[in-house]
N, C-alpha and C positions, 0 to 999 in steps of 0.2 A: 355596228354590225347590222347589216339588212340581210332579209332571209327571203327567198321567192318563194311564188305564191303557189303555192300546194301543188309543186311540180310533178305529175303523174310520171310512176316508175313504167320503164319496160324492159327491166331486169330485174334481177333477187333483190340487187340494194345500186339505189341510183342516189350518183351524190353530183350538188351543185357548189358550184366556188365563188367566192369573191372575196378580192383583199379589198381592205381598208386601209391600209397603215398594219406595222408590226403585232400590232397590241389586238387588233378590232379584226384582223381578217379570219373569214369567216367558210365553211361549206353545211350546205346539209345534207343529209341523210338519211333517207325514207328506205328502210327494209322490210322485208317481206319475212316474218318467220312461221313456223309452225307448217311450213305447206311444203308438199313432197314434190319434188323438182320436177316430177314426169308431170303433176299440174301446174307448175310454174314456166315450164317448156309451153304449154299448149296455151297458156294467159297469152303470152310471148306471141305469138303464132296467132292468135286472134284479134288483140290490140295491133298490131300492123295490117293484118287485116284492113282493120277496120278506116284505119289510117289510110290508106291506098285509097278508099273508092271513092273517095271526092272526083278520081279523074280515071277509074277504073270503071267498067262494069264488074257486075258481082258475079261470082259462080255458087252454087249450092251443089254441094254434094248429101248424098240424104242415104250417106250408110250407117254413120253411129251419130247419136246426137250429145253432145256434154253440152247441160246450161250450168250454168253456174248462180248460183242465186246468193247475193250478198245480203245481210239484213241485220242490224244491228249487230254488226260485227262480226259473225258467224254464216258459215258458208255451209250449204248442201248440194252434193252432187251427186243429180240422175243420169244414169244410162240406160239411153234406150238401145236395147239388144235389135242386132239382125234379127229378125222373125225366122221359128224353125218352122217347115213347113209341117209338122205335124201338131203344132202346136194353135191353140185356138185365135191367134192372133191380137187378146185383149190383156196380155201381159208384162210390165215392165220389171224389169232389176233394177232396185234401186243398190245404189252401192253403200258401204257404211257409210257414216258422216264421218268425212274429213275434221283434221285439226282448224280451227278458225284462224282465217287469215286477219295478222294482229299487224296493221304500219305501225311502226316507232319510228316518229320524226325525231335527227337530233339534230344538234348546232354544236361540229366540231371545229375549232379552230385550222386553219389550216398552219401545217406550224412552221415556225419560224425559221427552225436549221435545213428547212427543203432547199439541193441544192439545184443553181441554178444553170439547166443544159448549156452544153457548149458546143459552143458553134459549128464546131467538128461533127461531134458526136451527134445536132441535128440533123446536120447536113445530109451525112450518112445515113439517117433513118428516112428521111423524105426522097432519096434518090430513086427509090423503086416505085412510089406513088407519084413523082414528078416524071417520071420516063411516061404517062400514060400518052398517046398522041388526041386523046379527046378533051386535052386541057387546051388545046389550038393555041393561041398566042396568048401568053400566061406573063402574069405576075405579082409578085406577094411579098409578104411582109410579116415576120413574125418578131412580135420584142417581150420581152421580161417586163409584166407590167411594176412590180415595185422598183426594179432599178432604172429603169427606160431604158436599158440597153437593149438595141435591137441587133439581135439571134442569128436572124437569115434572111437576106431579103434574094431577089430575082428580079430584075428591070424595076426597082421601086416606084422611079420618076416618070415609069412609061404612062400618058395619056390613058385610060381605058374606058370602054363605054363599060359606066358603074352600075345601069339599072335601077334599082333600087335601093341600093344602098347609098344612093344618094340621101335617102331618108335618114343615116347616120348624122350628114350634116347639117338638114333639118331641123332636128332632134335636139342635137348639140347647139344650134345657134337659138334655138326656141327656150331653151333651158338656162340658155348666159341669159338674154334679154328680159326674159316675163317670169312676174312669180309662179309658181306652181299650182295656184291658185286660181290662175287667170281667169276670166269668164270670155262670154261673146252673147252679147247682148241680142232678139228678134222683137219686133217694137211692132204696132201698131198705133198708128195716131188719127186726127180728124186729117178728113181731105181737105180741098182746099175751095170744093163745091158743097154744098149740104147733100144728105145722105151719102155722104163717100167715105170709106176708110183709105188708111194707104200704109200698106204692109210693106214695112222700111227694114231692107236686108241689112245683118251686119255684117255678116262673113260667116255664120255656121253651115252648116252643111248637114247638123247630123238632128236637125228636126224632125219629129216623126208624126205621123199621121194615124201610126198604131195607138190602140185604146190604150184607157188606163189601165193597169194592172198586165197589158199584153208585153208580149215582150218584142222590144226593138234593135235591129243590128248594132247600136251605139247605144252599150251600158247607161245609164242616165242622160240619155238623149232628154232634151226639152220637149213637150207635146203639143200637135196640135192645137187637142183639145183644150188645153190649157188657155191656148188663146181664146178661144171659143166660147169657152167661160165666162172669163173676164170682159170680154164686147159685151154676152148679153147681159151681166150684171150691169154693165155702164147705162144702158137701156138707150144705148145709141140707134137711131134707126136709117138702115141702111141698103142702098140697092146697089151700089157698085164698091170694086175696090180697084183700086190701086198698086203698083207693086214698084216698088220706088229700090235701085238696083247701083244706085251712083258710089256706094262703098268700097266698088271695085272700079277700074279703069284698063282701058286696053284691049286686047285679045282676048275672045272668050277660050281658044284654045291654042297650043304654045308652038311653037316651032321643034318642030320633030314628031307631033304628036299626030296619029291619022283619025280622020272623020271615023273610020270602022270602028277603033274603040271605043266610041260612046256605045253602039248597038255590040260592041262585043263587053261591054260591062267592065272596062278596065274605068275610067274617066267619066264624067261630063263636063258640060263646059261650064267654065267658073265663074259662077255667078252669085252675090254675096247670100240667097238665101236661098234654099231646096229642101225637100224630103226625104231622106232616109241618103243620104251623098247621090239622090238622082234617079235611083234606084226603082222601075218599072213593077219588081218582086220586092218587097224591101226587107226581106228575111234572108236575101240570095246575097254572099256575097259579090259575086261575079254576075249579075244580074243587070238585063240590058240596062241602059240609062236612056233619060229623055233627052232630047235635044235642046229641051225649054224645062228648065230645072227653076226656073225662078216664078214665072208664069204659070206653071203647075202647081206651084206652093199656092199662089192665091186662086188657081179652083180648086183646088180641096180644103180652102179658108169657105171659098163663097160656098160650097157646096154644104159642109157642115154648119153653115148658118144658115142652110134651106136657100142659098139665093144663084141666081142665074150664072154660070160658070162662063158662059159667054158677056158675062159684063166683065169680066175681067181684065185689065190691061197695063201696058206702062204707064208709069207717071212719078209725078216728086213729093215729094211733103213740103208744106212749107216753112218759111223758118220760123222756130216757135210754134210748131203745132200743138193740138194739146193732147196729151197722150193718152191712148186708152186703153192697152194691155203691152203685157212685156213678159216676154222666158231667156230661160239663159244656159246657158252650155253647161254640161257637163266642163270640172275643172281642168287646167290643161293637163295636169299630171296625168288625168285620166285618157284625156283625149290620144297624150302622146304614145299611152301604152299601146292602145286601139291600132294606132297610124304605125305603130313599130310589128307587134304581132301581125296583123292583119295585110300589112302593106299596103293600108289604104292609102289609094291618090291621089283620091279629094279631100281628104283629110290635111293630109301633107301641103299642097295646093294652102288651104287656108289658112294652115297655121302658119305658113313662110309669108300670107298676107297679113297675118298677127301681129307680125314682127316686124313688117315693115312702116305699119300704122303706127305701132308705138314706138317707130325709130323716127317720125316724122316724115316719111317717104311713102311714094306712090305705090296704094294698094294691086299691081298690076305683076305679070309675069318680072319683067325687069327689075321693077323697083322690090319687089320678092327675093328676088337672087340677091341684090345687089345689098341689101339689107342681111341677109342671112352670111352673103361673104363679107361684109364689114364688120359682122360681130365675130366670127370667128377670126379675123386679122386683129380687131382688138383685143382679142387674147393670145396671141402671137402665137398663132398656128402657121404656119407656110402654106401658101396655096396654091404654087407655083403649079402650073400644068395645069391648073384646074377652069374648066370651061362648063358652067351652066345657061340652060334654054327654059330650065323648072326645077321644081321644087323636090318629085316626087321620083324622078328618073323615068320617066314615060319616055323620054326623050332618045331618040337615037342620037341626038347629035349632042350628049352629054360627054365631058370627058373628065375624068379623075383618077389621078394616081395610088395606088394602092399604099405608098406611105403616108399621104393624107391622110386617108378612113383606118389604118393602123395608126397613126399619132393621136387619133380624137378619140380613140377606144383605147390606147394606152391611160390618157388622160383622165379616162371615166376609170376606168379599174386600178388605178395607180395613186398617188397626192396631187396631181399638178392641177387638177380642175374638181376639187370636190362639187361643186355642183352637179357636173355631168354625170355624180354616183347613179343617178336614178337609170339612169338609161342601161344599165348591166339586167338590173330587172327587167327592162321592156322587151328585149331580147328570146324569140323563139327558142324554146328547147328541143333539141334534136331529138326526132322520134317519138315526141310527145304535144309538143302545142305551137300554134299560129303556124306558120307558112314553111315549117320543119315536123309539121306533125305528120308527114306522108316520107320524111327520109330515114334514113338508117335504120328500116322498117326491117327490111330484108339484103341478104347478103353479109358484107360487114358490115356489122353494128356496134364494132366496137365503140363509138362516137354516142350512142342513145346513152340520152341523160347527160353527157356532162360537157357536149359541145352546144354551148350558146350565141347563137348569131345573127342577123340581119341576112336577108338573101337578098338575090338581085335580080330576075328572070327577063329576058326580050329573047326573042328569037335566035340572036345570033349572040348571047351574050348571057354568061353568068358567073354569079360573086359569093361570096362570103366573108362579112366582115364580123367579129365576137373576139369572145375569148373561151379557157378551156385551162381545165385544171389538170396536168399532167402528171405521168404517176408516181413524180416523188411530191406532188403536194405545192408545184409550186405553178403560177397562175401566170399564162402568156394569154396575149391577143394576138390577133391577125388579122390581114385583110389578104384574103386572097383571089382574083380575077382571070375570066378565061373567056377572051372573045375568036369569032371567027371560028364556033360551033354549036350545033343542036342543043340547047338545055337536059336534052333526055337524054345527050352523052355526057354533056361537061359535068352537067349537077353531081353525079354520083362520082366522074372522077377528083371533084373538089371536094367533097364530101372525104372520101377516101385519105386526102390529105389532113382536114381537121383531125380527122381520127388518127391519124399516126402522128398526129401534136399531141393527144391526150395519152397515147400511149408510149410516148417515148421514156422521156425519165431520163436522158441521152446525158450523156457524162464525157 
């Protein structure tokens, strides 16, 4: 039984699902009691709020003010009144104190006898949310994940530009090949001149240069400073460094991918070692990126040694150098959560060169792919239709079928690949976190809380691949895609769809 991690409600009672097997499958249950609905409406209404302005501006309206003040469990709420005009202006109403808003998490099974919709009965429910004309040229997949019958599908096999949900099979090939555990090594060693060091990348990305105790975009990111450290403990003395980069091979950026999004903060170029994934802001996640992601890492090595930023430059280590400080990644398990919530591209980028190093093959875009699709063929996934250029779906000229990313999320929610369980957890929740926490805010929401899934975004292109517990209790995935329209149309018409998955219950 695995339980997500402290999935904020934005309704009375938000529940999340996942089977294990007959015996282990599982949902939770976070309710809201004690609190009178007209305040439970206006949480509603302010949590999507809040949700929206990542890409919204804000408006302020300044006629009644409700704060809500939570503090050890118990809640008070002030209203501040219109002001009458005859009135001296220095007065507020406070209102009584409400009931204290109490969560009761629970872990109910999901049960056994839920039966499983039919194929009719889905059909029929999805035809009113698949007539939208802003799902452009569409296709999907939905299957029963304990049985692996699949439900409904629509063009299954058709090609689609996947987006990001390429990061599905990332994810999944990251999870067959490397323990959970994995690290990624950032090394510092002697040069191969006196006074030189040579800051030897291995493939992290998510280094920071943020202090200790500060906080960085990447949960247990490795620190700077850490290096920093350990050099001046060594009592090495030093005027230049090095930045030795040969862990990676090929292209610094991939075929399909454009120069603008380095400076529009989607990517940088892949290079085995950088600060914050590249990152100009490194608290931003959409924050421009440098164009020298590797190079920059060793000026703000030389810099926080006090030494010349312009001594800085390429080179190699040599072999058997001797080593003089070392940090190490956050573990994969960790990392993969980050790359999954977040949709990070640099992330995904490295970890598909994770896999390829310890598949024996070229740390490079190719040798990436081609590593990430031999280990999913060793677990005899079908991958017919499928054409990758990367790792992370930046790519326009990605292609995948919506039965693939429905087979590998059957797989994780079902028996066929216990490994891949972990991945149900890594999965944004609708209306509440990672790259779903700005949908099913407003409008229908029937989907907030209990649709969990992978998104996909490019311009003319967007996905969702998860699963969703429906209302008799019983647990389907899906992959569903819609190219050949504006994100700011499709999203919400596919959106629309997951939600009449979870509400079906179709017999």
């Amino acid at each position: 039984m695995v339980t997500s991690n402290s999935t904020p409600c934005l309704s009375s009672s938000c529940v999340s699902a996942i089977r294990f097997g007959k015996a282990s499958a599982s949902r939770i249950v976070l309710a809201h009691t004690g609190v009178e609905e007209s305040l439970v409406g206006q949480g509603k209404k302010n949590i999507g709020a809040l949700a929206a302005r990542r890409r919204r501006h804000t408006r302020t309206l300044a006629v009644t003010v409700v704060v809500l003040l939570l503090a050890a469990g118990s809640a008070v709420l002030v209203v501040a009144a219109p002001w009458d005009s005859g009135a001296s202006g220095r007065k507020l109403t406070v209102a009584t104190e409400p009931p204290p808003i109490v969560l009761a998490p629970q872990v109910v099974p999901v049960p056994d006898s839920a039966p499983i919709p039919s194929s009719a009965g889905l059909s029929a429910a999805l035809t009113p949310a698949l007539g939208n004309p802003d799902l452009g040229t569409f296709s999907g997949s939905v299957t029963d994940a304990e049985s692996g019958a699949v439900l409904w599908n629509t063009e299954p096999d058709r090609p689609m530009t996947p987006a990001s949900t390429t990061k599905v099979l990332t994810a999944a090939a990251a999870m067959l090949a490397l323990p959970p555990d994995h690290r990624v090594s950032t090394t510092v060693v002697a040069g191969p001149q006196p006074n030189e060091l040579v800051l030897v990348g291995g493939g992290d990305p998510t280094l920071t240069a943020q202090a200790v105790g500060e906080p960085s975009i990447y949960a247990g990111a490795p620190r700077l400073q850490d290096l920093v450290e350990q050099i001046k403990r060594s009592g090495a003395e030093v005027d230049t460094i090095l930045v030795d980069t040969r862990a990676y091979s090929g292209p610094t950026l991939a075929k399909g991918w454009f120069p603008s999004d380095i400076g529009g903060g989607y990517i940088a170029p892949m290079e085995p070692v950088m600060i914050d994934g590249g990152r100009l802001k490194p608290l931003e996640d959409e924050s421009p990126r440098t164009a020298t992601p590797a190079l920059d890492a060793g000026r703000l090595l030389a810099v926080e040694l006090g030494l010349d930023p312009g001594k800085v430059r390429p080179g190699e280590a040599s072999e058997g150098a001797a080593p003089v400080a070392s940090v190490q990644s956050a573990p994969l398990r960790d990392r993969l959560g980050q790359m999954m919530g977040r949709s990070d591209n640099v992330l995904a980028e490295a970890i598909g060169r994770e896999i390829a190093i310890e598949e024996k093959g070229e740390a490079s875009f190719d040798g990436a792919v081609t590593a990430v699709l031999d280990t999913l063929t060793d677990a005899e996934f079908d991958l017919g239709g499928v054409t990758l250029h990367d790792l992370s779906g930046l790519s326009v000229d990605d292609r995948v079928p919506a039965r693939v990313l429905d087979a590998i999320m059957t797989s994780a929610a079902g028996e066929a690949e216990p490994e891949l369980r972990p991945m149900l957890d890594y999965l944004p929740v609708a209306g509440a976190t990672g790259t779903l926490s700005d949908r099913y805010g407003a409008g229908d929401r029937a989907g907030a809380g209990w649709v969990r899934a992978k998104t996909g975004t490019l311009s003319d292109a967007s996905a969702l691949v998860g699963y969703v517990v429906d209302s008799s209790g019983r647990v389907l995935t899906f992959a569903l895609m819609s190219n050949g329209r504006p994100p700011e149309a499709s999203r919400p018409a596919l959106d629309a769809v997951a939600a009449t998955l979870q509400g079906c219950g179709c017999q």
